[in-house]
PyMOL CGO cylinders between C-alpha atoms (Angstrom):
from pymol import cmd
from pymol.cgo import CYLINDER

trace = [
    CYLINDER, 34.48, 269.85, 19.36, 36.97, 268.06, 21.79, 0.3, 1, 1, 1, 1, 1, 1,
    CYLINDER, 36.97, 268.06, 21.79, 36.99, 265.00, 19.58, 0.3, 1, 1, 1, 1, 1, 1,
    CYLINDER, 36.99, 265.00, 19.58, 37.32, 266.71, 16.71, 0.3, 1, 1, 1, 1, 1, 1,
    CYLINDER, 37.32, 266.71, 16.71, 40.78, 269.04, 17.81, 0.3, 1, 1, 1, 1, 1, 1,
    CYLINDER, 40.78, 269.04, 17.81, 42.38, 265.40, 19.19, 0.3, 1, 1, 1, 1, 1, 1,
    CYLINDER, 42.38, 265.40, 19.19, 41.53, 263.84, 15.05, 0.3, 1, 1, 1, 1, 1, 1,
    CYLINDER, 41.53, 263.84, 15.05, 43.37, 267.10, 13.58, 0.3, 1, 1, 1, 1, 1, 1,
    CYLINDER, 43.37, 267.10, 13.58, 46.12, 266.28, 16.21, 0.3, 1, 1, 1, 1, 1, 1,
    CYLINDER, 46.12, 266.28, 16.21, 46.65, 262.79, 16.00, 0.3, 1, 1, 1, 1, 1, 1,
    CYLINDER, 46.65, 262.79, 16.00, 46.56, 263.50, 11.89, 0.3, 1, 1, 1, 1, 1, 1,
    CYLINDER, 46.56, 263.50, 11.89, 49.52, 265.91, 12.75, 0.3, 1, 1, 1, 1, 1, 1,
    CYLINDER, 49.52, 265.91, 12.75, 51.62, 264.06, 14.69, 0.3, 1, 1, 1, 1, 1, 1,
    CYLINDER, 51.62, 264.06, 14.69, 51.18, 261.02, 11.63, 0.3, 1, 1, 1, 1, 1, 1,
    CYLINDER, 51.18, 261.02, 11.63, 51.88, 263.60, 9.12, 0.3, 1, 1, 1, 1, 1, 1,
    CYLINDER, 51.88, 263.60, 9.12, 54.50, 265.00, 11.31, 0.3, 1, 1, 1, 1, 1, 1,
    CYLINDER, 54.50, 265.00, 11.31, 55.87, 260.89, 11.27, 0.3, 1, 1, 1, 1, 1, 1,
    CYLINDER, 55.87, 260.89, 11.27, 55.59, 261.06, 7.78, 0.3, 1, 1, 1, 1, 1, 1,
    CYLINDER, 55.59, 261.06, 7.78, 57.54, 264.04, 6.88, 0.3, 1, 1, 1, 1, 1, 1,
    CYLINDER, 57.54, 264.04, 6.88, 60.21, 262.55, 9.23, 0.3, 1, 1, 1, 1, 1, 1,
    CYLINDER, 60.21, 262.55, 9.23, 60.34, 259.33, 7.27, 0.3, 1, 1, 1, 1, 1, 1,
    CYLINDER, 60.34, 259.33, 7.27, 60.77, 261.28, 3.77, 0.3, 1, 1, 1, 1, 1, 1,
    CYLINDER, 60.77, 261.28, 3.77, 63.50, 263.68, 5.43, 0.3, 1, 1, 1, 1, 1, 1,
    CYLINDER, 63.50, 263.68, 5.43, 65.55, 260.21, 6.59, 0.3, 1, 1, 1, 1, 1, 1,
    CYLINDER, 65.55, 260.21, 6.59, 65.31, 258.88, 3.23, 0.3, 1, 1, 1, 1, 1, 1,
    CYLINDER, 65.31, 258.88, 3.23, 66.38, 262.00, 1.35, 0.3, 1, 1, 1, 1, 1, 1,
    CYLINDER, 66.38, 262.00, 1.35, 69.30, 262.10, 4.19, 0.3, 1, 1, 1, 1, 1, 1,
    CYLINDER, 69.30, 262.10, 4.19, 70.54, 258.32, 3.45, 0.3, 1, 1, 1, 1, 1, 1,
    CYLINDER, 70.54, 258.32, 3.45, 69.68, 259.08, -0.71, 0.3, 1, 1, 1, 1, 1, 1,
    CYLINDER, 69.68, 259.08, -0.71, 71.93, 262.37, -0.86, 0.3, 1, 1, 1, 1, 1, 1,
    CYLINDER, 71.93, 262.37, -0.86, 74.71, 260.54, 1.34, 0.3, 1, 1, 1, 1, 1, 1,
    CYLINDER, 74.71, 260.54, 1.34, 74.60, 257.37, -1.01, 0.3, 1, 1, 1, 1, 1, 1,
    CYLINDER, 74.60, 257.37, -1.01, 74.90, 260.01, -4.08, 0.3, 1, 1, 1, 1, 1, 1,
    CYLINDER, 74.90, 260.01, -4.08, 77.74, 261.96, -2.58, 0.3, 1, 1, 1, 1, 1, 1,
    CYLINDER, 77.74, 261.96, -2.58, 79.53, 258.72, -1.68, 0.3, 1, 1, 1, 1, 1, 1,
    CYLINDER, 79.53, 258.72, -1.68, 81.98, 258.03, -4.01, 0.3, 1, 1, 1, 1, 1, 1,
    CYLINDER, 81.98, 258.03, -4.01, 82.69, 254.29, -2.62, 0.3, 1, 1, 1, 1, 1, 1,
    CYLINDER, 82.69, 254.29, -2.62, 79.10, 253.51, -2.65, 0.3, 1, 1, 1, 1, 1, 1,
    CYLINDER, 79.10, 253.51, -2.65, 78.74, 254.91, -6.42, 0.3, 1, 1, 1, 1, 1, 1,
    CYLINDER, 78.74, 254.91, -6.42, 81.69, 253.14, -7.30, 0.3, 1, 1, 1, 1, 1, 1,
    CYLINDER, 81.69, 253.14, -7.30, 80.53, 249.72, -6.30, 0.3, 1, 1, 1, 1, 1, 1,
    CYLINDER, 80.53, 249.72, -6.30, 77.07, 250.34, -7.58, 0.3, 1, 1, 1, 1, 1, 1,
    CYLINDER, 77.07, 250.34, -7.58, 78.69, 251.47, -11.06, 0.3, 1, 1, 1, 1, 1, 1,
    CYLINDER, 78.69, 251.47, -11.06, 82.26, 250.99, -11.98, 0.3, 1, 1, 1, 1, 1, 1,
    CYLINDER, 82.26, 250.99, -11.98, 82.53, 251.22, -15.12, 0.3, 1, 1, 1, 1, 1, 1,
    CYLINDER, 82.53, 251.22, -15.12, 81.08, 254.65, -14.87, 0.3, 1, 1, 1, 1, 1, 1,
    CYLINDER, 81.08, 254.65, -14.87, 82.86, 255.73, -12.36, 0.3, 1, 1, 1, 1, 1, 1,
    CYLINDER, 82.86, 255.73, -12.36, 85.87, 254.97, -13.86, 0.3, 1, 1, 1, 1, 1, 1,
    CYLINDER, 85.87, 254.97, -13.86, 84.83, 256.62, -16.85, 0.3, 1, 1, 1, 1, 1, 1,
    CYLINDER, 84.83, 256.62, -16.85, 84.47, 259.66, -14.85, 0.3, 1, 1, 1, 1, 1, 1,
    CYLINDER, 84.47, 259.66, -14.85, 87.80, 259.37, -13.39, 0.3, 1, 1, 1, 1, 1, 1,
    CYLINDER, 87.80, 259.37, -13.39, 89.31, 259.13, -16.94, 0.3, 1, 1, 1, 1, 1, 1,
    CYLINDER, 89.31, 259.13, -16.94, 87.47, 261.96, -18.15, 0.3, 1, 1, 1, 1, 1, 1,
    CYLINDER, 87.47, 261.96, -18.15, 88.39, 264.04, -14.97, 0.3, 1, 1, 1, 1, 1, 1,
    CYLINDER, 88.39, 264.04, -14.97, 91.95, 262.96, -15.57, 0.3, 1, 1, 1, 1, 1, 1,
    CYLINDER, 91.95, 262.96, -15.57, 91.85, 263.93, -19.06, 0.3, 1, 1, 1, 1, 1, 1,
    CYLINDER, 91.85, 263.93, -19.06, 90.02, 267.34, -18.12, 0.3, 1, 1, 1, 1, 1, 1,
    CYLINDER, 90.02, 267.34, -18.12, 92.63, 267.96, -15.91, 0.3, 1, 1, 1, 1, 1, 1,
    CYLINDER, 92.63, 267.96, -15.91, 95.53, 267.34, -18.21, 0.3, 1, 1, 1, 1, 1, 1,
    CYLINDER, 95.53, 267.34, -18.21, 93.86, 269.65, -20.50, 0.3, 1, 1, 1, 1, 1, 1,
    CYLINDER, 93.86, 269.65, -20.50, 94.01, 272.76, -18.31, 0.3, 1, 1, 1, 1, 1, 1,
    CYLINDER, 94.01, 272.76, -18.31, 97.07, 272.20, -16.56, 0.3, 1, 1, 1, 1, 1, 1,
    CYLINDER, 97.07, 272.20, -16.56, 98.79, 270.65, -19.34, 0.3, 1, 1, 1, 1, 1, 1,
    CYLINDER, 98.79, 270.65, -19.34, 102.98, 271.30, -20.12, 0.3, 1, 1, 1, 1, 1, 1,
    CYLINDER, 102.98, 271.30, -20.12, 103.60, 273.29, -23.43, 0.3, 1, 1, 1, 1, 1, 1,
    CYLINDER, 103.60, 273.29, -23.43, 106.88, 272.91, -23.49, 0.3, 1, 1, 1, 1, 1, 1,
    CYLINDER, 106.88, 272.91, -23.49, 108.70, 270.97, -26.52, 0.3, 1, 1, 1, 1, 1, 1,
    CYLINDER, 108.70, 270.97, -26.52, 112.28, 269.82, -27.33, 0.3, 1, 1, 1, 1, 1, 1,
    CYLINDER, 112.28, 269.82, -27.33, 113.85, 272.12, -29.95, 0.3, 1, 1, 1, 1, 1, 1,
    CYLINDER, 113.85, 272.12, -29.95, 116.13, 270.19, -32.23, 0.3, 1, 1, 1, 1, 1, 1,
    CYLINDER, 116.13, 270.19, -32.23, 118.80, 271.86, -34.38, 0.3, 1, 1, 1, 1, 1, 1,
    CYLINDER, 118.80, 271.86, -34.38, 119.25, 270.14, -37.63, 0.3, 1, 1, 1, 1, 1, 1,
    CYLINDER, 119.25, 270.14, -37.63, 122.43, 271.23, -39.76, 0.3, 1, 1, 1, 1, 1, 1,
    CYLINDER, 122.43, 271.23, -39.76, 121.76, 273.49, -43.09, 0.3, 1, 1, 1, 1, 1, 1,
    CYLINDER, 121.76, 273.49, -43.09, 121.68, 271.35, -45.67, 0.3, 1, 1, 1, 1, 1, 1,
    CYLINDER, 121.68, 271.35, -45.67, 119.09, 269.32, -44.06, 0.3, 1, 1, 1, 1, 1, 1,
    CYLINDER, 119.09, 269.32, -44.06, 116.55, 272.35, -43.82, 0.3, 1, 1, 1, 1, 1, 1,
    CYLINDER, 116.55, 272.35, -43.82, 114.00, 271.98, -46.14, 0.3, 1, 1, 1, 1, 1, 1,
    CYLINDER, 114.00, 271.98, -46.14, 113.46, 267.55, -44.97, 0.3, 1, 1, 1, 1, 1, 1,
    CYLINDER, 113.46, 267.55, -44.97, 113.37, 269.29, -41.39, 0.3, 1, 1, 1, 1, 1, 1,
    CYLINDER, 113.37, 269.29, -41.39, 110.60, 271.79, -42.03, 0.3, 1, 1, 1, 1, 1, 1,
    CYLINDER, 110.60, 271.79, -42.03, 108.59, 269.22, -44.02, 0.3, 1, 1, 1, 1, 1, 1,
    CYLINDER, 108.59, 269.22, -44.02, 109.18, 267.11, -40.92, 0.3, 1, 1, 1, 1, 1, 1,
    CYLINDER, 109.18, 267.11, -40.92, 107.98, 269.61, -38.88, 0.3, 1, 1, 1, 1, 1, 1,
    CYLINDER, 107.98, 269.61, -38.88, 105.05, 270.62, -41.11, 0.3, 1, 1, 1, 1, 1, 1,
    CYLINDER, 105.05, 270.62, -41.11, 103.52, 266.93, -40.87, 0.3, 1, 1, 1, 1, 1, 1,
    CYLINDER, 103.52, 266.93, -40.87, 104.34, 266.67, -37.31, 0.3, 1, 1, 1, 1, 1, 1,
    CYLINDER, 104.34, 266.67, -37.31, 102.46, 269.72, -36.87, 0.3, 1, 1, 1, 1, 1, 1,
    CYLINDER, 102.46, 269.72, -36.87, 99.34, 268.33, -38.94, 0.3, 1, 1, 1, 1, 1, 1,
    CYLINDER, 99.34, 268.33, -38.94, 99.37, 265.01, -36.78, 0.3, 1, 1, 1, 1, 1, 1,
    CYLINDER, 99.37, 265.01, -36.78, 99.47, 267.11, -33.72, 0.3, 1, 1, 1, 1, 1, 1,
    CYLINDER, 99.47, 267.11, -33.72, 96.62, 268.96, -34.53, 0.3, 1, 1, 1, 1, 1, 1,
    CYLINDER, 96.62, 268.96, -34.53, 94.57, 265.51, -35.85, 0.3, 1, 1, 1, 1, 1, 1,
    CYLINDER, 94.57, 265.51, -35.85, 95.57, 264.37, -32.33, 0.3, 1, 1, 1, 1, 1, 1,
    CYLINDER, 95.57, 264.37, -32.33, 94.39, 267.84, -30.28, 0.3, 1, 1, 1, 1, 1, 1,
    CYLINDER, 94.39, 267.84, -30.28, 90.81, 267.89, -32.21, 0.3, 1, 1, 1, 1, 1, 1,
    CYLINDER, 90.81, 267.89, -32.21, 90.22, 264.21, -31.74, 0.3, 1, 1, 1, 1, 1, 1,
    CYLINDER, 90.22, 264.21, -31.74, 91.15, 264.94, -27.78, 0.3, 1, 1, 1, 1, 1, 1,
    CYLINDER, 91.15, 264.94, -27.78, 89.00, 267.85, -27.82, 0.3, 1, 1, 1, 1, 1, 1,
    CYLINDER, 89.00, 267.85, -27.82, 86.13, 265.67, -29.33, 0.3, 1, 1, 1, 1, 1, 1,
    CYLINDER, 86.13, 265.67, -29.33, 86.75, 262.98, -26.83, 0.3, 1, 1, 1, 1, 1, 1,
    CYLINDER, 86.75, 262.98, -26.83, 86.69, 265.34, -23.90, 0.3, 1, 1, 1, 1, 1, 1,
    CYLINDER, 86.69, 265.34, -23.90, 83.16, 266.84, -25.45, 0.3, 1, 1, 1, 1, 1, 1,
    CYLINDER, 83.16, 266.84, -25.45, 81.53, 264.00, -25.39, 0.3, 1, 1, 1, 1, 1, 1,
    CYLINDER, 81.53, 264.00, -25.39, 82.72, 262.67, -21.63, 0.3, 1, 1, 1, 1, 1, 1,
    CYLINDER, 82.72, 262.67, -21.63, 81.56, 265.89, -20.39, 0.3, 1, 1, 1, 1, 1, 1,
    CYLINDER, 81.56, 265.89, -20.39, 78.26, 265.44, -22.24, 0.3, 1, 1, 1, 1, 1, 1,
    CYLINDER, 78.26, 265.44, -22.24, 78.19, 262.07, -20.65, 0.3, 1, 1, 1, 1, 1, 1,
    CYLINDER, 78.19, 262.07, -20.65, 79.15, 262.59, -17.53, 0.3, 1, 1, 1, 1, 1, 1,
    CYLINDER, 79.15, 262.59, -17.53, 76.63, 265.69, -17.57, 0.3, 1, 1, 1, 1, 1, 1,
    CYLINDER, 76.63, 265.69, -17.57, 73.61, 263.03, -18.54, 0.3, 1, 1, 1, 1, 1, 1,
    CYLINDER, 73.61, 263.03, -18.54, 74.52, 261.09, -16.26, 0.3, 1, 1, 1, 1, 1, 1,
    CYLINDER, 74.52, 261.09, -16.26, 74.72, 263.83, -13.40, 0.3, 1, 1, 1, 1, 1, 1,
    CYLINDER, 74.72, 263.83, -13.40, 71.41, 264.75, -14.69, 0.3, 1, 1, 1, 1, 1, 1,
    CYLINDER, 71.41, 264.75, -14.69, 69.89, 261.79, -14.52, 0.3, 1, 1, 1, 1, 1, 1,
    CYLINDER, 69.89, 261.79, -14.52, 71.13, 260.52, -11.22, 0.3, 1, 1, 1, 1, 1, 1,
    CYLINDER, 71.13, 260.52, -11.22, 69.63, 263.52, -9.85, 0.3, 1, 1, 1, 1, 1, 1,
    CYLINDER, 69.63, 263.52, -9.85, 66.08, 263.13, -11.51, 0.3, 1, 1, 1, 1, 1, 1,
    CYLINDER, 66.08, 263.13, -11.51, 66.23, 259.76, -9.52, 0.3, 1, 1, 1, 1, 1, 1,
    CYLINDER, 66.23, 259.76, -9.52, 67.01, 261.16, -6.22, 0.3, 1, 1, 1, 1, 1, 1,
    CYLINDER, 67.01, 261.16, -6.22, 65.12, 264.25, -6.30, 0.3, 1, 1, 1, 1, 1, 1,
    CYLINDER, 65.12, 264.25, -6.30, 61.48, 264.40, -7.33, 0.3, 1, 1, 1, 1, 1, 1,
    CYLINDER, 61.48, 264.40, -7.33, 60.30, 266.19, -9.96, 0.3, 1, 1, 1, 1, 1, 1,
    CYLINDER, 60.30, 266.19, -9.96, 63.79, 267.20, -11.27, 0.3, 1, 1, 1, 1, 1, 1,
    CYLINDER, 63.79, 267.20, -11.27, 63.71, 266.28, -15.23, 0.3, 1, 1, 1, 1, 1, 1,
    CYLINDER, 63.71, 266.28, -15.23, 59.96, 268.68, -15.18, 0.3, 1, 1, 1, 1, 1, 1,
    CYLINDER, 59.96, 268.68, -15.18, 61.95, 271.80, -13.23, 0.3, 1, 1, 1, 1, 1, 1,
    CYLINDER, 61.95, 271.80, -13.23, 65.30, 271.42, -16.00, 0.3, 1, 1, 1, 1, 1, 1,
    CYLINDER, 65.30, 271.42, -16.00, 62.86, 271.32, -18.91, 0.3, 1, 1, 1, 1, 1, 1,
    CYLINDER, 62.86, 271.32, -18.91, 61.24, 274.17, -17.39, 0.3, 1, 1, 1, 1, 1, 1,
    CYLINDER, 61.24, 274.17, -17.39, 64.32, 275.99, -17.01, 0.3, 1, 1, 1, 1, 1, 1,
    CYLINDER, 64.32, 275.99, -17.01, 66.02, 275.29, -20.35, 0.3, 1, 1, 1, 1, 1, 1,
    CYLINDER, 66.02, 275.29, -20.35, 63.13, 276.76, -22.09, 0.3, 1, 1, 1, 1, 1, 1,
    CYLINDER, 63.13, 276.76, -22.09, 62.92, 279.76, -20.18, 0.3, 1, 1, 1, 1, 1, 1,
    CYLINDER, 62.92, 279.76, -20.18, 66.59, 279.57, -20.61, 0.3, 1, 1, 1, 1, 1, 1,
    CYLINDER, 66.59, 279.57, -20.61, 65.78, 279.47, -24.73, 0.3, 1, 1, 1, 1, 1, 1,
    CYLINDER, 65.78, 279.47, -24.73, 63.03, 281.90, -24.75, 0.3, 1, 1, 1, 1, 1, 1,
    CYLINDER, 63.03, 281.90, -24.75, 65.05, 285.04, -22.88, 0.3, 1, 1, 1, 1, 1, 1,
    CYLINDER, 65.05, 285.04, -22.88, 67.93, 284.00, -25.15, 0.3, 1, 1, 1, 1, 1, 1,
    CYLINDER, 67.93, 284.00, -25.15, 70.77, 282.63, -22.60, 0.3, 1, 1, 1, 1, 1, 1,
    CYLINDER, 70.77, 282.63, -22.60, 73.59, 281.58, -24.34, 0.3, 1, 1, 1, 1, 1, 1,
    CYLINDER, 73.59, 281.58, -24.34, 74.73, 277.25, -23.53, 0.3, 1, 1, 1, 1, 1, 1,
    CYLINDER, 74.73, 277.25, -23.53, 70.22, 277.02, -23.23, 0.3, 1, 1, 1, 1, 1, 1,
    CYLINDER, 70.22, 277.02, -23.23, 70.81, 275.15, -26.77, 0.3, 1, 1, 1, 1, 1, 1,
    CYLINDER, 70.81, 275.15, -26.77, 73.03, 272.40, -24.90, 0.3, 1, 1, 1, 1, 1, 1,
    CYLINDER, 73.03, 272.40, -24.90, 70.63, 272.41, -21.85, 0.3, 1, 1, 1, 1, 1, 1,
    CYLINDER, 70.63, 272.41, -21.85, 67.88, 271.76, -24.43, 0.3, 1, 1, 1, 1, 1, 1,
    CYLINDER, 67.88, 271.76, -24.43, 69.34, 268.82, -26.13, 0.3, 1, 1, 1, 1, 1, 1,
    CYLINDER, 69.34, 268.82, -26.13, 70.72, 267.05, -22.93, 0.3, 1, 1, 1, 1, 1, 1,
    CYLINDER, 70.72, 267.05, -22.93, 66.99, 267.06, -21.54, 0.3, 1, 1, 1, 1, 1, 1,
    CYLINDER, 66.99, 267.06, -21.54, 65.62, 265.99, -24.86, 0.3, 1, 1, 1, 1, 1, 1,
    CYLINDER, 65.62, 265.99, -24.86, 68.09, 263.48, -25.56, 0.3, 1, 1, 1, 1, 1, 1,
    CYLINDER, 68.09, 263.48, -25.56, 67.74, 261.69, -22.28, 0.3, 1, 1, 1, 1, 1, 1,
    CYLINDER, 67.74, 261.69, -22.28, 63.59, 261.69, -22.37, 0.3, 1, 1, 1, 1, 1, 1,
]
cmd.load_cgo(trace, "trace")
């Protein structure tokens, strides 16, 4: 009986070793995916791609609405309003196509989030599949989106 309560111990303390080797590399994993200088010199291109689309995120909210009013003299009226009238179309071509840009950064940055934290934490990708259809089933609204960025990156 003594010999076999010092096996179950010694199988312990290496399991005990073991679970102390996984918890320092899921330590140094989550600090190399939190750093933003390590990420940046592993990927730059992405990162600066993130930094744009942050930028242009930002922009968005916080953006200034204010615009020069111009007075044009009476007999010039109706060539001012047409003016106006196309500038207003090309403004609007400009704010969808930014709006459309900004879509598909977050989409990519959201992949990319996604899929950076399937590598550093097991069994992520099953747990979000699970999730977005559970998400689909009870109705959620945004489960649609979940559902296509886990099928679209698997």
């Amino acid at each position: 009986m003594g010999e076999k309560s010092n096996q179950i111990e010694r199988q312990i303390a290496a399991e005990r070793g073991q679970l102390g080797q996984n918890l320092n590399e899921l330590q140094s994993r989550v600090e190399e995916a939190t750093d933003w200088r390590f990420q940046f010199q592993k990927r730059p291109l992405l990162m600066m791609g993130v930094a744009l689309g942050g930028g242009l995120l930002l922009a968005s909210v916080t953006g200034r609405r204010s615009r020069s009013r111009r007075s044009y003299p009476e007999h010039r009226e109706d060539t001012a309003q047409e003016h106006r009238r196309g500038t207003e179309l090309q403004k609007n071509k400009a704010l969808e196509t930014f709006d459309t840009i900004k879509g598909a950064m977050i989409g990519v940055a959201a992949n990319t989030f996604k899929d950076l934290l399937g590598q550093l934490i097991p069994g992520f990708h099953e747990q979000f599949q699970k999730t977005a259809q559970q998400k689909r089933a009870e109705g959620i609204p945004g489960s649609s989106q979940a559902a296509t960025l886990s099928a679209s990156t698997h």
